[in-house]
C-alpha positions in Angstrom: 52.9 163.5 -81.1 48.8 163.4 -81.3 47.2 160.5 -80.0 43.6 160.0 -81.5 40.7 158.1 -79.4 37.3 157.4 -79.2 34.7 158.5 -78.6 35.4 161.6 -80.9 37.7 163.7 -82.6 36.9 166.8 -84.4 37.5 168.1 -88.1 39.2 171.1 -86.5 41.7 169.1 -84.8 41.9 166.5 -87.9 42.9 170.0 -89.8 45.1 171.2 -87.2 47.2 168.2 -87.2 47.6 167.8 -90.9 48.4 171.4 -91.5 51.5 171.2 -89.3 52.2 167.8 -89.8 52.5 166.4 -86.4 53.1 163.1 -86.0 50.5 160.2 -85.0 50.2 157.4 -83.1 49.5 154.3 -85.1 46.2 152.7 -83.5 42.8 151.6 -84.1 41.3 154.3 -84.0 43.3 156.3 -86.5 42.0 153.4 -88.6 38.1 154.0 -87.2 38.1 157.7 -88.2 38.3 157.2 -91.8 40.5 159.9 -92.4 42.2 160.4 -96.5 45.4 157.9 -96.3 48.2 159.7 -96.5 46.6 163.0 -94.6 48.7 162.1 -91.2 52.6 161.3 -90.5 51.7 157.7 -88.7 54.5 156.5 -86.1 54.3 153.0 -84.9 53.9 152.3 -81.0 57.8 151.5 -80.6 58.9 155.3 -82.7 56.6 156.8 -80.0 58.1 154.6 -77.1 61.8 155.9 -78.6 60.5 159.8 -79.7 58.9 160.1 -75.8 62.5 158.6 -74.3 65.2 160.6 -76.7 63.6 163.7 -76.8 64.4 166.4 -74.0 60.5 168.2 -74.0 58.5 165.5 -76.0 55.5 167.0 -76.5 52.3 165.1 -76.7 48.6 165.3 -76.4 45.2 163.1 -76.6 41.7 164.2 -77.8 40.3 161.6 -75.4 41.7 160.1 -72.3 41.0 156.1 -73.9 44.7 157.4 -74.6 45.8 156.8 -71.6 46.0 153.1 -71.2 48.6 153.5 -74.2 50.9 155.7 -72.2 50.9 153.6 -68.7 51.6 150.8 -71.1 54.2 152.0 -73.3 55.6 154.2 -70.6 55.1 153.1 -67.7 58.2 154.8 -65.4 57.4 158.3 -67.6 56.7 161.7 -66.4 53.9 161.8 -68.6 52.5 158.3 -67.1 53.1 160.2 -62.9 51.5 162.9 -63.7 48.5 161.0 -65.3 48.4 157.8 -61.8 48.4 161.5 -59.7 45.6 163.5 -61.5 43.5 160.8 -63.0 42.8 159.2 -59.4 40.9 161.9 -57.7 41.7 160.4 -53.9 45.5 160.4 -55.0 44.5 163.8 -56.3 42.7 165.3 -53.0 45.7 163.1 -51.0 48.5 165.9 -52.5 46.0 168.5 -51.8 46.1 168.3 -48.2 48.7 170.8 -48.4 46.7 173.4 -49.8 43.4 172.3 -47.9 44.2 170.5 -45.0 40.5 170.7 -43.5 39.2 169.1 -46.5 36.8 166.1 -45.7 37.0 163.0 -48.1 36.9 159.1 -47.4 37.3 156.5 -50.1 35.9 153.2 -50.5 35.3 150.4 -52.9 31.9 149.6 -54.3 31.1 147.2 -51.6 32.4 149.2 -48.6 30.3 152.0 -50.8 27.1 150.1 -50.4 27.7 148.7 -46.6 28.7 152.4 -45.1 26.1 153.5 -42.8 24.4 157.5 -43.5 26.0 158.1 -40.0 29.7 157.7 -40.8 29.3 161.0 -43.2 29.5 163.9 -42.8 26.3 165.4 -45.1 26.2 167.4 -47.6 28.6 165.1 -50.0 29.1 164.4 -53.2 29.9 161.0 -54.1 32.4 160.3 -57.8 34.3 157.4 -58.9 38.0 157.8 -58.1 38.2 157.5 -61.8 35.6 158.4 -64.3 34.3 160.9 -66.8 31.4 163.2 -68.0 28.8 162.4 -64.6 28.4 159.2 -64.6 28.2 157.9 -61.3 28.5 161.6 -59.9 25.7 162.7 -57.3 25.1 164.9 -54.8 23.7 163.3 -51.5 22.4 166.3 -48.8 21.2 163.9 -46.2 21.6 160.3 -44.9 17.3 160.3 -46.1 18.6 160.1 -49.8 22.1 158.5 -49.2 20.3 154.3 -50.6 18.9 156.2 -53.2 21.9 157.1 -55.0 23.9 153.9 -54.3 21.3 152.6 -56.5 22.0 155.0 -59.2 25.7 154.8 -59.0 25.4 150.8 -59.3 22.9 151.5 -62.9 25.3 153.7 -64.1 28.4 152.1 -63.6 27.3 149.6 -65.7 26.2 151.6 -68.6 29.8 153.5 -68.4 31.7 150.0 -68.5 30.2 149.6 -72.0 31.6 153.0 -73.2 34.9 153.7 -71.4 38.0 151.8 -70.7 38.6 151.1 -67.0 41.6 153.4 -67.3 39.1 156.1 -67.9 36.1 155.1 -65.7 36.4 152.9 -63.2 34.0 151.5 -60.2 36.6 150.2 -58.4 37.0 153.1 -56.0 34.8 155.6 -55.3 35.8 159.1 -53.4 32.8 160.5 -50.8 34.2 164.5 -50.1 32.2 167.5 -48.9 30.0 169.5 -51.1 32.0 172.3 -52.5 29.2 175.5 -52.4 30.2 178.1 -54.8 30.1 178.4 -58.3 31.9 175.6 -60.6 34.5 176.6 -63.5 36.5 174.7 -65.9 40.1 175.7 -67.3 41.9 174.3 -70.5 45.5 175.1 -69.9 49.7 173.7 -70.0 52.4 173.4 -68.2 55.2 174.6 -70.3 58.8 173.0 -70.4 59.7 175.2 -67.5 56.9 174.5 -65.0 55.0 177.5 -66.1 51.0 177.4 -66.3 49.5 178.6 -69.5 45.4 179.2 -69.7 43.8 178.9 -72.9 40.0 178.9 -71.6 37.8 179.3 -69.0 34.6 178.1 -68.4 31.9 178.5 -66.4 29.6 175.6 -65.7 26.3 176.7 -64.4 23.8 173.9 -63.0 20.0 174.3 -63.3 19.3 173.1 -59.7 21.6 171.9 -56.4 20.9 167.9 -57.7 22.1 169.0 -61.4 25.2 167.7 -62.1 25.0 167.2 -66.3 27.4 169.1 -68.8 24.7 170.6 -70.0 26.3 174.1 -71.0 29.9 176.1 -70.4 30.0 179.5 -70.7 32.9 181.8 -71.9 33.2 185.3 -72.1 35.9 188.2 -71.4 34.4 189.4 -68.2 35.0 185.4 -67.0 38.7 185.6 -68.4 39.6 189.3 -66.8 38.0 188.3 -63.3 40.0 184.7 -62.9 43.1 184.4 -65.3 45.2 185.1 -62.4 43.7 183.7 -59.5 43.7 180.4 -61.6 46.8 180.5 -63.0 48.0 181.1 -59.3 46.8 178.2 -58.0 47.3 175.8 -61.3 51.3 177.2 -60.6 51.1 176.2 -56.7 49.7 172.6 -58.1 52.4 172.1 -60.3 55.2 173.2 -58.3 54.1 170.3 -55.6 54.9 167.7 -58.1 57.2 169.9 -61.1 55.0 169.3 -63.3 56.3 170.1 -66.8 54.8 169.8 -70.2 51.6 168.5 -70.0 48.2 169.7 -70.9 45.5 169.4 -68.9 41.5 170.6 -67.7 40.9 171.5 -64.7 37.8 172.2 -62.8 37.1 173.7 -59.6 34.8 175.6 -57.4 34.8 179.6 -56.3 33.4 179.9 -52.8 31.4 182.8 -52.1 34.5 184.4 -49.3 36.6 183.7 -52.8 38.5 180.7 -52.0 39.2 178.4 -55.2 38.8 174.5 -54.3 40.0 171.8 -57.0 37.4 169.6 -58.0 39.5 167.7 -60.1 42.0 167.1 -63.4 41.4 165.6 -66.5 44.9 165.0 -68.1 46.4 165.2 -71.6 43.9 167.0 -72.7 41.7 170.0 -73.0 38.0 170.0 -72.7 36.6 166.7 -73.8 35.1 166.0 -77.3 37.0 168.5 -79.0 35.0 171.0 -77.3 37.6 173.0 -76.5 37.5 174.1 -80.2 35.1 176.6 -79.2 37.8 178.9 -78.5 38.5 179.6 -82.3 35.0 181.4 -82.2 35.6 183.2 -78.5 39.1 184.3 -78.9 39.9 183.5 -82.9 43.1 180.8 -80.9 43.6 177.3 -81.6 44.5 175.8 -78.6 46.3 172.9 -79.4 49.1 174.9 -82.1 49.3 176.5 -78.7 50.2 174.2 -77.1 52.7 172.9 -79.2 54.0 175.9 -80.2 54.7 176.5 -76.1 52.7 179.8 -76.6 50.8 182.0 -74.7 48.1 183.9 -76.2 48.0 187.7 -76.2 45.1 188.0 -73.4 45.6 191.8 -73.3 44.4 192.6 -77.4 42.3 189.3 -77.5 40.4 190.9 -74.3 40.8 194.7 -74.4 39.3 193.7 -78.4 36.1 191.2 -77.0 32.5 192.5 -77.5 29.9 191.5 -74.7 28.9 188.3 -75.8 29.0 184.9 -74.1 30.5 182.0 -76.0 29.8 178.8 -75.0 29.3 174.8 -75.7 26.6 173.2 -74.8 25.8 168.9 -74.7 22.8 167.0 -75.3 22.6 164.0 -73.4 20.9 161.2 -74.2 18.6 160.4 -70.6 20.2 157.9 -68.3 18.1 154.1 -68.3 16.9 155.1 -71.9 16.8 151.8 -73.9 18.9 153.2 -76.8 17.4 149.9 -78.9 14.2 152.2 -79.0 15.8 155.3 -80.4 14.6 156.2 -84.3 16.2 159.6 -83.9 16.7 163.3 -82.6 14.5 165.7 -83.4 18.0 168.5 -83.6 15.9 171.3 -85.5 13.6 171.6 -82.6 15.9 171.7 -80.2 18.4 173.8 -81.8 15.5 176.4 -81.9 16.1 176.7 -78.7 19.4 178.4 -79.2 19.8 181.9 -80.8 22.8 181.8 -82.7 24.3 178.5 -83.0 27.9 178.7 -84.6 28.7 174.8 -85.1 26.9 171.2 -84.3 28.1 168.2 -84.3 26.2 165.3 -84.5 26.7 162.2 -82.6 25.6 158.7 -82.7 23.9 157.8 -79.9 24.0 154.1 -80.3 27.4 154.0 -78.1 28.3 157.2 -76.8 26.5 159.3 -74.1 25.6 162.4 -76.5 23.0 163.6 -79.3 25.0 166.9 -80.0 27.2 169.3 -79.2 26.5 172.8 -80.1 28.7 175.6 -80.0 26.9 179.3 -80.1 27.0 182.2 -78.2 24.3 184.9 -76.6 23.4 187.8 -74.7 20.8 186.8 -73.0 21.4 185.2 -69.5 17.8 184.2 -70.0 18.2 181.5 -73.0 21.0 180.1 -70.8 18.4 179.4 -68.0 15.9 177.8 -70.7 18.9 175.4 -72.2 19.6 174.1 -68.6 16.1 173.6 -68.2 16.0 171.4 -71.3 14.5 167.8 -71.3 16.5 166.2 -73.9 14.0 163.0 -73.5 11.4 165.9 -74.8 13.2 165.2 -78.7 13.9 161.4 -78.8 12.6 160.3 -81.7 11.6 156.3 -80.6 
């Protein structure tokens, strides 16, 4: 079974599902995406409820995690609903961890305790994260106690802005987690558990930052040199995750940090789903896959001929934010052919509204110059607001 949310779902997907005919969720949003009547096999709420609790491996996924206040609804006392209360809540999350990383430091608090804790209860560098959230809102790095009432300030601005977008299930400022700055560079990994515990990768990416104090999803990059060099050490640490809790069945994306002496830290999981906004689409131009057939299909693609067949270029996707405290009232437009010339071979964009959503585009593309990677995380995306 598909679930469809906002904020977006692609055409791929939309294709995807109709050409297999998987069943969806009735909701609003179905409704919202204007899709041909008749194109989808539409279950109400209570066939889902029955398929989820008769079926041995019920098999289901989400293009956005608004999807999840459904499940912790619907099925409250579900595997599917455990796994999500464990992963979603990154101090649950780092909790379990301890295992693994038992010198790990993290405290939690709530938004006031956030804003009462003095610079000399932590232990700088940190980064500070709501327990619960998405994209990088209210995510920021804090190297000293100097700039530590700096950031609460920003974190209280862009809380707000993400109550207006997200459900509270998805972003949340009820708890925020303060944990030591992981050094090392930051990757991303779309991948399942299969029906017998088993972790199957169907991307990396690596997220590159322009600076130490970026933290936007500006660009992720794939290639075959990224997929030789981690596969395994990834997949042998997503397999030690899931075997704490046997996790089965469930798709997720994962992202975590390689430290220069080569130990892997979690950052954290985003369940239910692969990369966010459809983005992990991009993997039909990398690797010629559709990740969610396999998923469904409880596949594993053949990473030998895909990779042992790769040329030298970098695939990647790549977001343009609209710039935080920007009164979107103001906005006329985008100026997209300008800043699409900044890209040399742009595969795909898709538009988005940014009257309610946090985005102007997302492009997917691919290069072989590291340079034009360094230019599109220098971009000022205020640089093409039309307004």
């Amino acid at each position: 079974m598909i679930i469809i949310e906002k904020p977006y779902v692609s055409e791929f997907l939309i294709d995807t599902i109709v050409q297999n005919d998987w069943p969806v969720l009735d909701n609003q949003a179905v409704e919202d995406a204007e899709i041909e009547e008749g194109a989808f096999s539409i279950i109400s709420s209570d066939a889902a409820v029955k398929y989820y609790s008769t079926q041995e491996f019920p098999m289901i996924y989400a293009n956005s995690e608004n999807a999840i206040t459904w499940v912790l609804k619907n099925l409250p006392d579900s595997n599917l609903a455990s796994y999500i209360k464990l992963f979603k809540d990154k101090i649950l999350f780092r909790e379990m961890l301890k295992e693994l990383y038992p010198n790990f430091y993290f405290i939690s608090a709530n938004l006031d305790e956030l804003k009462k804790l003095q610079p000399a209860e932590i232990k700088f560098p940190v980064v500070v994260k709501p327990a619960v959230g998405f994209l990088s809102f209210g995510v920021h790095t804090v190297k000293d106690a100097k700039e530590w009432k700096d950031v609460i300030g920003k974190i209280e601005k862009e809380m707000r802005q993400a109550a207006m977008m997200y459900p509270q299930h998805v972003v949340s400022a009820s708890k925020f987690i303060i944990e030591e700055l992981i050094e090392g560079e930051e990757y991303a990994v779309d991948a399942y558990f299969d029906r017998d515990g088993e972790p199957v990768i169907l991307n990396i990416f690596q997220h590159p930052f322009f600076n130490s104090q970026d933290v936007k999803d500006r660009i992720y990059l794939m290639s075959a040199g990224i997929m030789i060099k981690y596969m395994a050490k990834f997949g042998q640490l997503l397999r030690e995750i899931g075997q704490m809790k046997n996790v089965r069945n469930f798709p997720l994306h994962i992202e975590m940090r390689v430290k220069e002496d080569g130990t892997i830290v979690p950052i954290e999981v985003n369940p239910m789903r692969f990369a966010g906004w459809c983005t992990t689409d991009v993997a039909k131009y990398a690797w010629g896959i559709n990740p969610y057939e396999y998923f469904y299909r409880q596949q594993m693609p053949d990473w030998n001929n895909i990779l042992t067949n790769a040329g030298k270029e970098v695939f990647y996707f790549s977001m343009a934010e609209v710039p935080f405290g920007l009164d979107r009232k103001k906005i006329q437009g985008f100026e997209y052919e300008r800043f699409l010339s900044n890209y040399s071979n742009v595969l795909e964009v898709r538009r988005i509204n940014p009257d309610e959503n946090p985005l102007f585009a997302i492009i997917f593309g691919s290069t072989t110059n590291k340079e034009e990677v360094v230019k599109i995380l220098s971009l000022k995306t205020e640089d093409y607001v039309i307004g």
